[in-house]
N, C-alpha and C positions, 0 to 999 in steps of 0.2 A: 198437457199431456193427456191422450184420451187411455181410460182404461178401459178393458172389455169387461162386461160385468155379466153377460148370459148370452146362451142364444136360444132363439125360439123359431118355430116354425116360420116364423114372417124374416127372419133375420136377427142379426147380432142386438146387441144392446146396446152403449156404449156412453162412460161419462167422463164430463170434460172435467179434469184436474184443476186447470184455475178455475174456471167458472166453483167450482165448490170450495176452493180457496178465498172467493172471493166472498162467498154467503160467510162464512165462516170469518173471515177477520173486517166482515161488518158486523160483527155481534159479539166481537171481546175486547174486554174493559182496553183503557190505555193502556196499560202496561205491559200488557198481552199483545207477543205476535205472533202470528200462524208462519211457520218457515215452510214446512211441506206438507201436503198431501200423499199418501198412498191408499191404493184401494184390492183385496183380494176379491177376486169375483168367486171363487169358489166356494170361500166361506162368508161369503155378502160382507166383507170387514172393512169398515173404512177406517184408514189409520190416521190420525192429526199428531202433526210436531207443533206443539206450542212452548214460544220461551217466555218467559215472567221475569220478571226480579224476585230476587231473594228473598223478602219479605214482603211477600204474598202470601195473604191470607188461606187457609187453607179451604173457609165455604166457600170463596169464589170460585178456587179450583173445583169441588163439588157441584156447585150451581151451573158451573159451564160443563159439566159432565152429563148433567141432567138434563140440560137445555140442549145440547148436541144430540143428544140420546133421544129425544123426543124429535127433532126438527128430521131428521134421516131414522127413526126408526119405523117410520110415517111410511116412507119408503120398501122397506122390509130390509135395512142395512144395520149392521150392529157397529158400535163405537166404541173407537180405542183409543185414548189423549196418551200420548207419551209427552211427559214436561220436562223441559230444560231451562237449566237456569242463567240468568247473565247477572255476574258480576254489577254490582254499581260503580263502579270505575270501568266496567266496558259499556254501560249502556249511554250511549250520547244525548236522551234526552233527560239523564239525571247530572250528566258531566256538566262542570261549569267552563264556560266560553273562552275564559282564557287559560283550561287545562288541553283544550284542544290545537292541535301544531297548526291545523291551516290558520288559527287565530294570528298564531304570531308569525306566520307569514304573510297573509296580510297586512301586519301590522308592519314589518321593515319592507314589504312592497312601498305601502304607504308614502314612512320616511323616506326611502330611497325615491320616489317620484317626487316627494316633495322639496329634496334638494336637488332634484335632476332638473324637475319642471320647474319649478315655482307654482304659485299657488294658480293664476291665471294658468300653466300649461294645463294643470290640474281640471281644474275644471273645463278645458276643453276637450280633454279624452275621457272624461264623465259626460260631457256634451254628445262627444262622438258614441259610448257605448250608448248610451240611452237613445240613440237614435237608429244605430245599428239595431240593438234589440226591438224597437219597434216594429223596422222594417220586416225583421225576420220572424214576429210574431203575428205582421198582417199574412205574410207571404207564407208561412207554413204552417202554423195552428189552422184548426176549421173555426174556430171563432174568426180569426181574422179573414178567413176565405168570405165567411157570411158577411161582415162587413164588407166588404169589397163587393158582392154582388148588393148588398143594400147601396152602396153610394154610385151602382153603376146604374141600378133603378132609378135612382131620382135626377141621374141626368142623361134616359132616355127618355122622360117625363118632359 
């Protein structure tokens, strides 16, 4: 989302929302995540949603107020951290793996193919994904686009 931040004789100003979402949750700890950005042009105020877990320290909170504060004040913008908190039973990367449902769907997928297939069916629809997923990551990632033009080079060679 762009926000309008001035206008001047030469024209508007304007700053892009993710792009400053992205400087921003390249600079907070793990447990820190930047949910939104807003920004008031009128009072130069740039707003950050950051959620933490619960027991988070309170200097780090500080220390990312200070580091925000300096990195956009550089700018002529002032900063505002609104914090929220998650739950350690809702954050998924303190959750343990078989508290989580798609675990144990998985898991009677599983069984259920491995008394459907047998072990041999098994592994040939592991065969078949991993084959499909190849395909589909030569064919539509640009990694795999540049592969494709590197192996079309060496046999026009």
């Amino acid at each position: 989302m762009l926000f309008l931040w001035t206008t001047t004789k030469h024209g508007k100003i304007w700053i892009d929302g993710e792009a400053v979402k992205q400087i921003i949750s390249k600079r907070l700890p793990k447990d820190f995540y930047c949910q939104d950005v807003s920004f008031i042009g009128e009072k130069n105020l740039l707003n950050i949603y950051i959620t933490l877990s619960e027991n988070s320290a309170l200097e780090e909170k500080t220390a990312l107020e200070r580091k925000f504060t300096d990195i956009f004040g550089k700018a002529g913008m002032a900063v505002q951290i609104e914090w929220g908190y998650i739950a350690p039973e809702d954050n998924p990367a303190s959750t343990p793996v078989w508290r989580l449902p798609l675990f144990w769907a998985g898991a009677a997928s599983a069984l259920t193919a491995l008394v459907h297939l047998g072990f041999k069916g098994i592994l040939w629809s592991v065969f078949a994904a991993v084959v499909g997923y190849g395909i589909a990551w030569v064919l539509l990632t640009e990694d795999g686009q540049k592969q494709i033009s590197a192996l079309m080079r060496q046999f026009r060679r």
